[in-house]
DSSP file (Angstrom, degrees, kcal/mol; ACC not computed):
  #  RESIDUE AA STRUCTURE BP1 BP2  ACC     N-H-->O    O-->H-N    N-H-->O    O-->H-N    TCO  KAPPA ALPHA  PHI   PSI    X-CA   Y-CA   Z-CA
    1    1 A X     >        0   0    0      0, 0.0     4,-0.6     0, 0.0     5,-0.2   0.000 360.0 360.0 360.0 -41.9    4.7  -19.2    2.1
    2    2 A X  H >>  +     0   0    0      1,-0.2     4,-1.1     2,-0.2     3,-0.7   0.941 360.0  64.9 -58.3 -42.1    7.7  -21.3    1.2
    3    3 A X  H 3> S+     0   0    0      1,-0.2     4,-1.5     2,-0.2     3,-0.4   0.877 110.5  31.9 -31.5 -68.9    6.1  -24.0    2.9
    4    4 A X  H 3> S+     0   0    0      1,-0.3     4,-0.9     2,-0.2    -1,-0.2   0.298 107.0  66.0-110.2  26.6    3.1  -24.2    0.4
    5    5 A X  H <X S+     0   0    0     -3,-0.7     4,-1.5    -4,-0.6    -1,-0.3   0.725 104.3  52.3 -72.0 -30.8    5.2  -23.1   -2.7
    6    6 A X  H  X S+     0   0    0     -4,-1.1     4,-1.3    -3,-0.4     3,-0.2   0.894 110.1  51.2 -71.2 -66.7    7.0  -26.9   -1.7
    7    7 A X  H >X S+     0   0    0     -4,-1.5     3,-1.5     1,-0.3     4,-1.3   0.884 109.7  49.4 -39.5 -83.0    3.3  -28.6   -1.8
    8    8 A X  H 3< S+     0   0    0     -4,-0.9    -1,-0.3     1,-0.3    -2,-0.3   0.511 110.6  41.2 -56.4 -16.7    2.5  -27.3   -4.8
    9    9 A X  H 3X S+     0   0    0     -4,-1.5     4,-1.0    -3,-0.2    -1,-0.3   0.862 112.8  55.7 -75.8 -34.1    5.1  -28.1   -6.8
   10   10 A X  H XX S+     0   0    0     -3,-1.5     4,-1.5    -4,-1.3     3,-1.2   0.955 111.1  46.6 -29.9 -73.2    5.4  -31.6   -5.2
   11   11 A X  H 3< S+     0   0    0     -4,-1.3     4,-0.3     1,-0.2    -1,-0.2   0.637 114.2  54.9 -74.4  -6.1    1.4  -32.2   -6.2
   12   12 A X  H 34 S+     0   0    0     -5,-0.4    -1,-0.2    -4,-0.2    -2,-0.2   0.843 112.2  36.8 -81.6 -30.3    2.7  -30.7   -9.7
   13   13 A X  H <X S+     0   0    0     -3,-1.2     4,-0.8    -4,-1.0     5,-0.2   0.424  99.0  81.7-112.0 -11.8    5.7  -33.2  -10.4
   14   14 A X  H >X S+     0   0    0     -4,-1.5     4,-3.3     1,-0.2     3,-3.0   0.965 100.7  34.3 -58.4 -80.7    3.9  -36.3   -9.0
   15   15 A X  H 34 S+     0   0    0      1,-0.3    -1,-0.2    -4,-0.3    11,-0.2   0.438 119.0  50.8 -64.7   5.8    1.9  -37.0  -12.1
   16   16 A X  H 34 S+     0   0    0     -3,-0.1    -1,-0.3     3,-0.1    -2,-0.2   0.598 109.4  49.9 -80.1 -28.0    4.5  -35.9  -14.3
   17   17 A X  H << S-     0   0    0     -3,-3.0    -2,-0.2    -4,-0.8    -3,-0.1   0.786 110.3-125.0-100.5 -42.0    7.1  -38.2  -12.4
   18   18 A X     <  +     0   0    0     -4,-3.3    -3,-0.2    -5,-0.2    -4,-0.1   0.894  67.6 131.8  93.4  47.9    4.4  -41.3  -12.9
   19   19 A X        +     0   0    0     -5,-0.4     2,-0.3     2,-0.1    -1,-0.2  -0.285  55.2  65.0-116.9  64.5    4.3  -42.2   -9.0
   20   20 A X  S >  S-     0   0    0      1,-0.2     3,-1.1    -6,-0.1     4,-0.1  -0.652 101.2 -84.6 -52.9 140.2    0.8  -42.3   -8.7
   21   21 A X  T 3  S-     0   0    0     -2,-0.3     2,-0.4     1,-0.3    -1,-0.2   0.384 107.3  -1.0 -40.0-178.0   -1.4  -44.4  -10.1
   22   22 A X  T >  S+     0   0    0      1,-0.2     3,-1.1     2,-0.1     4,-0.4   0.480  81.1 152.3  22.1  38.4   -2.8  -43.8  -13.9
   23   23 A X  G X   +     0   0    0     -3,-1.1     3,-0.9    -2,-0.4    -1,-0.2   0.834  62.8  64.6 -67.3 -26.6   -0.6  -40.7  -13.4
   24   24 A X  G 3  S+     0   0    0      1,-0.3    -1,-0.3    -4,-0.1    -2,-0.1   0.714  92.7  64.8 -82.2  11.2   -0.4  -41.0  -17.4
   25   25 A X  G <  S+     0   0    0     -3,-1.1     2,-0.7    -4,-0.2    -1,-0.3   0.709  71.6 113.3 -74.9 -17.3   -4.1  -40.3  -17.6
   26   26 A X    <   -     0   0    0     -3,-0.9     2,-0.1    -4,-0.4     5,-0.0  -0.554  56.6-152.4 -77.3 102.7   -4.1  -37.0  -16.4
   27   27 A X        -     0   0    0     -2,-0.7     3,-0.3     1,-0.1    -2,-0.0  -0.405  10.7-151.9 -28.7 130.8   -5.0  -34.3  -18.8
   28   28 A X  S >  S+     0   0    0      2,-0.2     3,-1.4     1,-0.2    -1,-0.1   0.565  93.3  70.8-108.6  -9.0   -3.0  -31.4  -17.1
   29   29 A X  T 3  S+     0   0    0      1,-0.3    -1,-0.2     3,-0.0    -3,-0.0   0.602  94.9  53.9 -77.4   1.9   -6.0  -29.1  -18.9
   30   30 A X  T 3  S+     0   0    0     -3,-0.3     2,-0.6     2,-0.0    -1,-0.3   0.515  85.5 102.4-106.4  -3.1   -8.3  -30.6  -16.4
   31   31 A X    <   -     0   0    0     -3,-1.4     2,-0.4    -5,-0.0    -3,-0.0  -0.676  50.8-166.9 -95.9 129.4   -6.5  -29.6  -13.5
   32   32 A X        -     0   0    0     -2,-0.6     2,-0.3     2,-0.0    -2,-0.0  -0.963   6.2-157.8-106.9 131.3   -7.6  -26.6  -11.4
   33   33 A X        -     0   0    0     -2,-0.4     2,-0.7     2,-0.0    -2,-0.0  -0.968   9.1-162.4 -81.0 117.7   -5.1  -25.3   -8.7
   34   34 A X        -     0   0    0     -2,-0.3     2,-0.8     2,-0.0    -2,-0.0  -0.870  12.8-137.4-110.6 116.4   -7.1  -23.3   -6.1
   35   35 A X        +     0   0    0     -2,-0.7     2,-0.3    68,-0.1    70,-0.2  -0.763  29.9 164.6 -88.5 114.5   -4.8  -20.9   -3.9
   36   36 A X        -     0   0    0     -2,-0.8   101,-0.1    69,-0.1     2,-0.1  -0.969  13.7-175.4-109.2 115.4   -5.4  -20.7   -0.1
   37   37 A X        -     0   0    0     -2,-0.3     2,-0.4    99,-0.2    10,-0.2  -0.207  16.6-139.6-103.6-179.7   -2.8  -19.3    1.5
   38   38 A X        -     0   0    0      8,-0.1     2,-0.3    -2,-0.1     8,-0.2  -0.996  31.3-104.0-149.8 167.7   -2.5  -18.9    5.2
   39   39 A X        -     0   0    0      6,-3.4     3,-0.4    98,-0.4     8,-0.0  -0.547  23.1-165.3-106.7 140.8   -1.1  -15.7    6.8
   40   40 A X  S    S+     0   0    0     -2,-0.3    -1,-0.2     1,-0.2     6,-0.1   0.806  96.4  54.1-104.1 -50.3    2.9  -16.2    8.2
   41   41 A X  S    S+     0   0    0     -3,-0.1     2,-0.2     4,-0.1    -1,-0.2   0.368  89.2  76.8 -81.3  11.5    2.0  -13.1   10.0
   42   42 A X  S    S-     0   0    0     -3,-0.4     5,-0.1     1,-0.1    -4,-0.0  -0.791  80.0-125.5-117.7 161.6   -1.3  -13.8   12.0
   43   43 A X  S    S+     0   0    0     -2,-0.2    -1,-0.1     1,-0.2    -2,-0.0   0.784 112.4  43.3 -92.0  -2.3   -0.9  -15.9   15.4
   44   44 A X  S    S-     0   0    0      2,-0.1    -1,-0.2    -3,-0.0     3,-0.1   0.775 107.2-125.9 -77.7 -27.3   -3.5  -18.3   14.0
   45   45 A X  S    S+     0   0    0      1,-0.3    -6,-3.4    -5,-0.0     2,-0.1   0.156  77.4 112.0  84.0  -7.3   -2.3  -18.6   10.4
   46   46 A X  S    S-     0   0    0     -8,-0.2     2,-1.2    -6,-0.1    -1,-0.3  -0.321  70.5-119.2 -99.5-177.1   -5.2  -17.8    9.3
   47   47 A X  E     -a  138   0A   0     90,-1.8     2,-1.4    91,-0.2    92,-0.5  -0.751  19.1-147.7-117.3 127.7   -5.8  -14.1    7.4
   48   48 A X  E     -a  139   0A   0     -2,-1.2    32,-0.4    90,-0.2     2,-0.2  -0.610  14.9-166.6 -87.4  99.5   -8.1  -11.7    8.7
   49   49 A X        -     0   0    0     90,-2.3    92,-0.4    -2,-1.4     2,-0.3  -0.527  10.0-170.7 -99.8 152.3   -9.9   -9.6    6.3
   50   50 A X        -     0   0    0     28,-0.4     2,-0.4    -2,-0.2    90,-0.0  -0.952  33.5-108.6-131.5 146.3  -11.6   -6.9    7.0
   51   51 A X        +     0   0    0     -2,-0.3    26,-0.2     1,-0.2    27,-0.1  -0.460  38.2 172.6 -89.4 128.0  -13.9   -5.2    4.2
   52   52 A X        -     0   0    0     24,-2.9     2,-0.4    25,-1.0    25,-0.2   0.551  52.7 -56.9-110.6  -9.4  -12.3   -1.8    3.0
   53   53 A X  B    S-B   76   0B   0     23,-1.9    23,-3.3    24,-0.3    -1,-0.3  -0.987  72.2 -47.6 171.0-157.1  -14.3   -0.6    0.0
   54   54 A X        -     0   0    0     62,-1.9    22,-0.7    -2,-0.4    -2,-0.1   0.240  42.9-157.6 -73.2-169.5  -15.4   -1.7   -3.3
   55   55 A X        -     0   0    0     19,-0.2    19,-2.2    63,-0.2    18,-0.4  -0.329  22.6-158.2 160.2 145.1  -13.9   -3.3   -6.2
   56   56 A X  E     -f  119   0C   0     62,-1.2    64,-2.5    17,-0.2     2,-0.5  -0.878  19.4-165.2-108.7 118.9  -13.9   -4.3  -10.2
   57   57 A X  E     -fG 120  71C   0     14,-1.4    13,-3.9    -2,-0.3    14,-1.1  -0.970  13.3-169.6-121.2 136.1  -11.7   -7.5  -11.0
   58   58 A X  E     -fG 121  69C   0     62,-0.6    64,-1.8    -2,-0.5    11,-0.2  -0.973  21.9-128.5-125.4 130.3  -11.0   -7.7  -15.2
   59   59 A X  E     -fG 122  68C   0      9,-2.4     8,-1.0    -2,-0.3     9,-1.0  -0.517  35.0-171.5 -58.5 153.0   -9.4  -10.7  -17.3
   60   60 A X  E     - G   0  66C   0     62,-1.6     6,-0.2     6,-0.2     2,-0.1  -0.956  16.6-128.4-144.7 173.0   -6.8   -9.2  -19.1
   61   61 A X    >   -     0   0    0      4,-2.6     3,-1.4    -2,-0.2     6,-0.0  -0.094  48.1 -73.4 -93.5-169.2   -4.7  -10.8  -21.9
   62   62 A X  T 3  S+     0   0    0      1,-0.2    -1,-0.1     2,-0.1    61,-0.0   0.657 128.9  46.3 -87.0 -22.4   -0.9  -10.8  -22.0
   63   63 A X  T 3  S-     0   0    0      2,-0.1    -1,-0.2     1,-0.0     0, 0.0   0.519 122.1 -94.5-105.5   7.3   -0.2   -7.4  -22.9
   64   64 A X  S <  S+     0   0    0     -3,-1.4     2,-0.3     1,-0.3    -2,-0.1   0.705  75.9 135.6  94.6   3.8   -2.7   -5.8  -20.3
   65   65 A X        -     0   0    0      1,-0.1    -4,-2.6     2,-0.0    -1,-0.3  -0.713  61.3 -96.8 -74.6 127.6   -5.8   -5.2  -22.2
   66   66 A X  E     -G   60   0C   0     -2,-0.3    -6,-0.2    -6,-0.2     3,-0.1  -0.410  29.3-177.6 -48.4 143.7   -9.2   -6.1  -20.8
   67   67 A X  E     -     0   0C   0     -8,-1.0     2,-0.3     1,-0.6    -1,-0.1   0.559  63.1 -56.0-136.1 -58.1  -10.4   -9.2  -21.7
   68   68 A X  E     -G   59   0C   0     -9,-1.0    -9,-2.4     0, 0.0    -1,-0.6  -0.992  56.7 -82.5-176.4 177.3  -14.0   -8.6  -19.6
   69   69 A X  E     +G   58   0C   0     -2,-0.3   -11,-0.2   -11,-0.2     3,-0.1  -0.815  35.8 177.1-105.0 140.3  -15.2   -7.9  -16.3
   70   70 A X  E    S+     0   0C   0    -13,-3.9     2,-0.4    -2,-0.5   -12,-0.2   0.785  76.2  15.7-117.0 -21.7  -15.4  -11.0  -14.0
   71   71 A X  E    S-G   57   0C   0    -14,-1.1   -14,-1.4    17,-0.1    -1,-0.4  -0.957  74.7-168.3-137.1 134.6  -16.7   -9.2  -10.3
   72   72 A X  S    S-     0   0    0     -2,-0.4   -16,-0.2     1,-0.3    -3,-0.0  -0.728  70.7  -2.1-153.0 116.7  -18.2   -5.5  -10.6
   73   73 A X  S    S+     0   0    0    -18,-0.4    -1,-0.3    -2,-0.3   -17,-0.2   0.868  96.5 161.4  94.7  78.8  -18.8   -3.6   -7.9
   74   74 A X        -     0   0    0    -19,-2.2     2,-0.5    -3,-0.2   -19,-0.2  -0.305  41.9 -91.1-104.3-178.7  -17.6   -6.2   -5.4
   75   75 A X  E     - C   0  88B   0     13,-2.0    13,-1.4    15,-0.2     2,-0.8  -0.967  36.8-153.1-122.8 120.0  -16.5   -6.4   -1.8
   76   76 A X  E     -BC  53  87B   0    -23,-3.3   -24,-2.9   -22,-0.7   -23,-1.9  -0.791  10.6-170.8-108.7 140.0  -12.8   -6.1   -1.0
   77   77 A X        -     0   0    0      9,-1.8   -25,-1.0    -2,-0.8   -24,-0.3   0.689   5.2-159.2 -77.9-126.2  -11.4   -7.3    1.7
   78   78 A X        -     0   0    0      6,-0.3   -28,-0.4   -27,-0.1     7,-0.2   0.555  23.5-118.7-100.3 115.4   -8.2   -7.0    3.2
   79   79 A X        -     0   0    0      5,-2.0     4,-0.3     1,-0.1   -30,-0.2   0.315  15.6-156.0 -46.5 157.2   -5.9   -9.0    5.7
   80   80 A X  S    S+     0   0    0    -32,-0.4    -1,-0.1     2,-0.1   -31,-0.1   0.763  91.1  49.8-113.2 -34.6   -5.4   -6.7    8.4
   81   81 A X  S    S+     0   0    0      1,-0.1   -34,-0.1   -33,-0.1    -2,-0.0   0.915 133.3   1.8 -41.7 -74.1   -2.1   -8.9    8.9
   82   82 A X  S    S-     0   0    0      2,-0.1    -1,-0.1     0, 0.0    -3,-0.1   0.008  94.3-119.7-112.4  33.2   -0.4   -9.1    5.8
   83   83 A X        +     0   0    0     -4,-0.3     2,-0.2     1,-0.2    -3,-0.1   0.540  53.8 155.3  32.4  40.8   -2.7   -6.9    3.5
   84   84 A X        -     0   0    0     -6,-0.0    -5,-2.0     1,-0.0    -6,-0.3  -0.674  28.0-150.7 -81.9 169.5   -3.7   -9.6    1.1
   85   85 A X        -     0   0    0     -7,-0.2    19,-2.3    -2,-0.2     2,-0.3  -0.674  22.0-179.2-152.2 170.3   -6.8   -9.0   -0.5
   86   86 A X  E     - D   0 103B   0     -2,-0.2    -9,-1.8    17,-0.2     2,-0.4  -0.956  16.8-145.7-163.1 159.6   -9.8  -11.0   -2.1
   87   87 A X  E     +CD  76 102B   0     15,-1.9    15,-0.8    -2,-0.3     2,-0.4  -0.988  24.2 166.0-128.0 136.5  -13.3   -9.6   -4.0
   88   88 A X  E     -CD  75 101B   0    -13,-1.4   -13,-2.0    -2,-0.4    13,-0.3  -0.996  39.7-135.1-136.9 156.7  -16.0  -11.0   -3.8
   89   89 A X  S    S+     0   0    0     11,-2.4    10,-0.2    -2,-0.4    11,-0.2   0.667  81.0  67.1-104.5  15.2  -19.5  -10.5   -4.4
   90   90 A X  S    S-     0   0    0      8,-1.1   -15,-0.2    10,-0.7     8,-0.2  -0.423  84.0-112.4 -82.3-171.7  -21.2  -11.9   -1.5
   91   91 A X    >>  +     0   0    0      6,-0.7     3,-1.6     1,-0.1     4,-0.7   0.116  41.0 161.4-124.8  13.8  -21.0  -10.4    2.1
   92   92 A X  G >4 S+     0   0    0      5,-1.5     3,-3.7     1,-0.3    48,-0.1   0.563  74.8  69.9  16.9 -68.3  -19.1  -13.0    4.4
   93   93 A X  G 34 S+     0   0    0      1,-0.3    -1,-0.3     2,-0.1     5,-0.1   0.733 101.8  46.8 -42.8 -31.5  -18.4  -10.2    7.0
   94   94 A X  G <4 S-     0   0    0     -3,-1.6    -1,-0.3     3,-0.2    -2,-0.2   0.462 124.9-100.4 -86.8 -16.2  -22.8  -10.4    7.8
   95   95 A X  S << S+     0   0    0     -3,-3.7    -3,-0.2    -4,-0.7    38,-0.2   0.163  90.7 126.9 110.8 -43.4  -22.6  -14.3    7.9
   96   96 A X  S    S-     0   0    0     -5,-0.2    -1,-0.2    36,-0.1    -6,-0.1   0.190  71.1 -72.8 -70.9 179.3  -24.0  -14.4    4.2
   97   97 A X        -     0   0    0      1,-0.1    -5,-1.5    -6,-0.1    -6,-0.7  -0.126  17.2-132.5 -79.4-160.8  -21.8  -16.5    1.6
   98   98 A X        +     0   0    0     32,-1.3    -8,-1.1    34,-1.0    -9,-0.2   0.627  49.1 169.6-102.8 -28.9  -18.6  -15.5    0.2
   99   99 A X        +     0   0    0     31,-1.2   -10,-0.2   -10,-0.2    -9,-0.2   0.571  59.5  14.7  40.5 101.5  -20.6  -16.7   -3.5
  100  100 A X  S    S+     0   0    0     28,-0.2   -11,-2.4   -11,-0.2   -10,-0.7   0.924  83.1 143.3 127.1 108.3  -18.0  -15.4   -6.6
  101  101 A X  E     -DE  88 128B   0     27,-2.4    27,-1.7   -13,-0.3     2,-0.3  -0.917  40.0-151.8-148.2-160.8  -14.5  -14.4   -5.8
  102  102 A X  E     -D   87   0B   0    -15,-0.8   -15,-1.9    -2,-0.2     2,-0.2  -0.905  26.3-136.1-154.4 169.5  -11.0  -14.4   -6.8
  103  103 A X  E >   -D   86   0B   0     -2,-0.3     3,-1.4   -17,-0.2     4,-0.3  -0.854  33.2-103.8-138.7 149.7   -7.8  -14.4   -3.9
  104  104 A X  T 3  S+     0   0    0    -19,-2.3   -18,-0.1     1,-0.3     5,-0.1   0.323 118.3  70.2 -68.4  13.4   -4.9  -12.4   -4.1
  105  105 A X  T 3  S+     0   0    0    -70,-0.2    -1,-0.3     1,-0.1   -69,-0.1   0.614 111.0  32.5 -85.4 -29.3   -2.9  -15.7   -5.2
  106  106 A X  S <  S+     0   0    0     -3,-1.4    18,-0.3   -71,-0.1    17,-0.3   0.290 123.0  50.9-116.6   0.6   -4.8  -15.5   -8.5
  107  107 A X        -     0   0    0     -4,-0.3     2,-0.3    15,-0.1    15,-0.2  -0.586  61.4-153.6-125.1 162.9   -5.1  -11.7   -8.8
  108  108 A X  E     -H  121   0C   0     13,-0.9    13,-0.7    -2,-0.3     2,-0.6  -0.867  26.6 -99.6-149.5-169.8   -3.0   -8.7   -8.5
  109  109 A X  E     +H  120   0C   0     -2,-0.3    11,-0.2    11,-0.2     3,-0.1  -0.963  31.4 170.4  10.7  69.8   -3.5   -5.0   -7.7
  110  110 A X  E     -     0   0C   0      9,-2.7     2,-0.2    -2,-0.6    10,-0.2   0.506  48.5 -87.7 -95.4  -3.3   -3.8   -2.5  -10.1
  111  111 A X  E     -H  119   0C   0      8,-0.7     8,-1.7     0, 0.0     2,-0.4  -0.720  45.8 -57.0 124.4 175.8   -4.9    0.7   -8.3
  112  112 A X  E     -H  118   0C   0     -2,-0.2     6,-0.2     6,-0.2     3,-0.1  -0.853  23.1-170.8-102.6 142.9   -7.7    2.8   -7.0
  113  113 A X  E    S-     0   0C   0      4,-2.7     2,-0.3    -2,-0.4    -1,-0.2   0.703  80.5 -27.3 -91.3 -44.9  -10.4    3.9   -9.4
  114  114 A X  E >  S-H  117   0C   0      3,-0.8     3,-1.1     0, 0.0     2,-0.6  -0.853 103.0 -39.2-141.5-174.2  -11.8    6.3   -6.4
  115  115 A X  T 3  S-     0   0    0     -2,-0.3   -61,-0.1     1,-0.2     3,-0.1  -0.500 126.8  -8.0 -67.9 127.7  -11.7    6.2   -3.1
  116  116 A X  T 3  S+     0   0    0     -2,-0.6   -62,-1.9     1,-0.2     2,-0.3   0.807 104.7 114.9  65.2  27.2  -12.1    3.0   -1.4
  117  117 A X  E <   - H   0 114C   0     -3,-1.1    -4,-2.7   -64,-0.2    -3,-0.8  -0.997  53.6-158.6-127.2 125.2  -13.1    1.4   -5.2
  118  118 A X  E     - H   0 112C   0     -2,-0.3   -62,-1.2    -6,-0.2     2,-0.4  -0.603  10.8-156.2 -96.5 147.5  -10.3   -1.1   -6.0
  119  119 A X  E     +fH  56 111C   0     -8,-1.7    -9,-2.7    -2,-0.4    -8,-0.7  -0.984  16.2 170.5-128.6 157.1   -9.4   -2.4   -9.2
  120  120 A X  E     -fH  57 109C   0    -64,-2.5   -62,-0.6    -2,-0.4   -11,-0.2  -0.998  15.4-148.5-161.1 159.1   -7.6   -5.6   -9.9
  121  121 A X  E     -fH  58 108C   0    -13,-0.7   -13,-0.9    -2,-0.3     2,-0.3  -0.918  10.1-172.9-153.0 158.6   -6.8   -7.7  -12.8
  122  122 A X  E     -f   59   0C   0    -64,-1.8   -62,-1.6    -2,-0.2   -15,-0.1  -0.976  30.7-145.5-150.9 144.7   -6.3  -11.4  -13.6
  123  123 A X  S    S+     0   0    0    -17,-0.3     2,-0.4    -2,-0.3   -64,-0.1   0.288  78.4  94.7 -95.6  10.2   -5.2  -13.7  -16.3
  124  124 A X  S    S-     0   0    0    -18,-0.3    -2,-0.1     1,-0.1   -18,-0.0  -0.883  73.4-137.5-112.0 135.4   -7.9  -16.5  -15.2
  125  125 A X  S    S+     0   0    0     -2,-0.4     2,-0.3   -66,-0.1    -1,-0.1   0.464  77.3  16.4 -82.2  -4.9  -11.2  -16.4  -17.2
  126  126 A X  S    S-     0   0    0      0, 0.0     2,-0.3     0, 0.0    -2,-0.1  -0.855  75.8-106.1-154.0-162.7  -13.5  -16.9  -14.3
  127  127 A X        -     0   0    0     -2,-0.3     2,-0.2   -57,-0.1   -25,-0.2  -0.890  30.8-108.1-133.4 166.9  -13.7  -16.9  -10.4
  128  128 A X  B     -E  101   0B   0    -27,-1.7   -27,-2.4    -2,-0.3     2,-0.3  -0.324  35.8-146.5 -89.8 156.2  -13.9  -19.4   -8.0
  129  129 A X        +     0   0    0    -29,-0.3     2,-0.3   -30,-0.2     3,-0.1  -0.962  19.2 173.1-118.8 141.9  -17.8  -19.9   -5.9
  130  130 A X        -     0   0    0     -2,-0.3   -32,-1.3     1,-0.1   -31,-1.2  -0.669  21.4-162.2-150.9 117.0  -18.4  -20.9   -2.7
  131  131 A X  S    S+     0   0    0     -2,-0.3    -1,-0.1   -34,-0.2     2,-0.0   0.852  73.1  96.9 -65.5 -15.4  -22.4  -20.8   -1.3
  132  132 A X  S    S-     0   0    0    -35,-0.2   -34,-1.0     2,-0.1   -33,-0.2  -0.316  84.0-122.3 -83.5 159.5  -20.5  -20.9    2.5
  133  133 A X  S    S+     0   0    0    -36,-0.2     2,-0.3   -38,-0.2   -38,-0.2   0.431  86.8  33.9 -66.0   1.3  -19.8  -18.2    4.6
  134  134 A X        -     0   0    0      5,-0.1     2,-0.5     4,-0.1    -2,-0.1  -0.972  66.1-134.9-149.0 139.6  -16.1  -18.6    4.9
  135  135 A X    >   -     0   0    0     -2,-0.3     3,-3.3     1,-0.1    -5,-0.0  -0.941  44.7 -89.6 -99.5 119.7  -13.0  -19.8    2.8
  136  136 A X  T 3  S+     0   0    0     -2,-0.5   -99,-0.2     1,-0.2    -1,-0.1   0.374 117.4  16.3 -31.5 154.4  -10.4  -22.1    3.9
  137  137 A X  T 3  S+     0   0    0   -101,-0.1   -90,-1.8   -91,-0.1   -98,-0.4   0.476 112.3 105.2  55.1  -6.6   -7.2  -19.5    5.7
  138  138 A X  E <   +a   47   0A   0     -3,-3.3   -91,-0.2   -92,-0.2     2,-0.2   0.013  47.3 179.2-103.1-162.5   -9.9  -16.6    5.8
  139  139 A X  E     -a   48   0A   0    -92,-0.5   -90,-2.3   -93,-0.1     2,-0.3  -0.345  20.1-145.7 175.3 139.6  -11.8  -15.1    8.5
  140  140 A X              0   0    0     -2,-0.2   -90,-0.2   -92,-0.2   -92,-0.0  -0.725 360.0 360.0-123.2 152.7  -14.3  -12.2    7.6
  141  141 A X              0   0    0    -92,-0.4   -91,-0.1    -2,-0.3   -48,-0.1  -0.003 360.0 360.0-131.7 360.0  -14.6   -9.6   10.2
């Protein structure tokens, strides 16, 4: 984890620092960071989710108010390793894509709405896509 706190701050301070080429071109509003973590606790690194229920993921604004709903009635996942979680709404676990999700790097936890229906909430105004069945660190189970 420390490991790819390091990276990213490294790939943050390059184009501030001006060691890369045309570093002063870079609009920093154009830069998307995409969090894949890999799991400190699995003997691959990678994290093995397994789908535990449902889930609703909501922007919210700075004071905790919903902003909108960005996944509803999604599939959550969770590392069976180090219980980080992800929504999506595709079905990975069948083979099918992973297609709208958000990672517990971008997310947090807010509680259960019922049983086995998650909620989570996020300051980023949209989710990540991917048409493949897998995400880079995951494996769906």
């Amino acid at each position: 984890m420390k490991k790819n706190i390091v990276i990213v701050m490294i790939c943050l301070l390059l184009p501030i620092m001006e060691i890369w080429g045309h570093a002063e071109n870079i609009n920093s509003d154009d830069i998307e960071l995409q969090y894949h973590a890999s799991c400190e606790d699995s003997p691959d690194g990678l994290h093995l989710m397994s789908l535990v229920g449902r889930g609703f993921l909501y922007q919210e604004d700075g004071s905790g108010k919903i902003q909108k709903k960005l996944i509803e009635n999604g599939n959550t996942f969770r590392c069976e390793y180090c219980g980080h979680y992800l929504i999506c709404t595709g079905r990975p676990q069948l083979g099918w894509s992973v297609a709208d999700y958000l990672t517990g790097g971008d997310m947090y936890f807010k509680g259960m709405l019922y049983n086995s229906i998650f909620e989570f909430r996020t300051d980023r105004s949209t989710t990540y896509y991917t048409s493949d069945n897998t995400i880079e660190g995951y494996r769906f189970k």
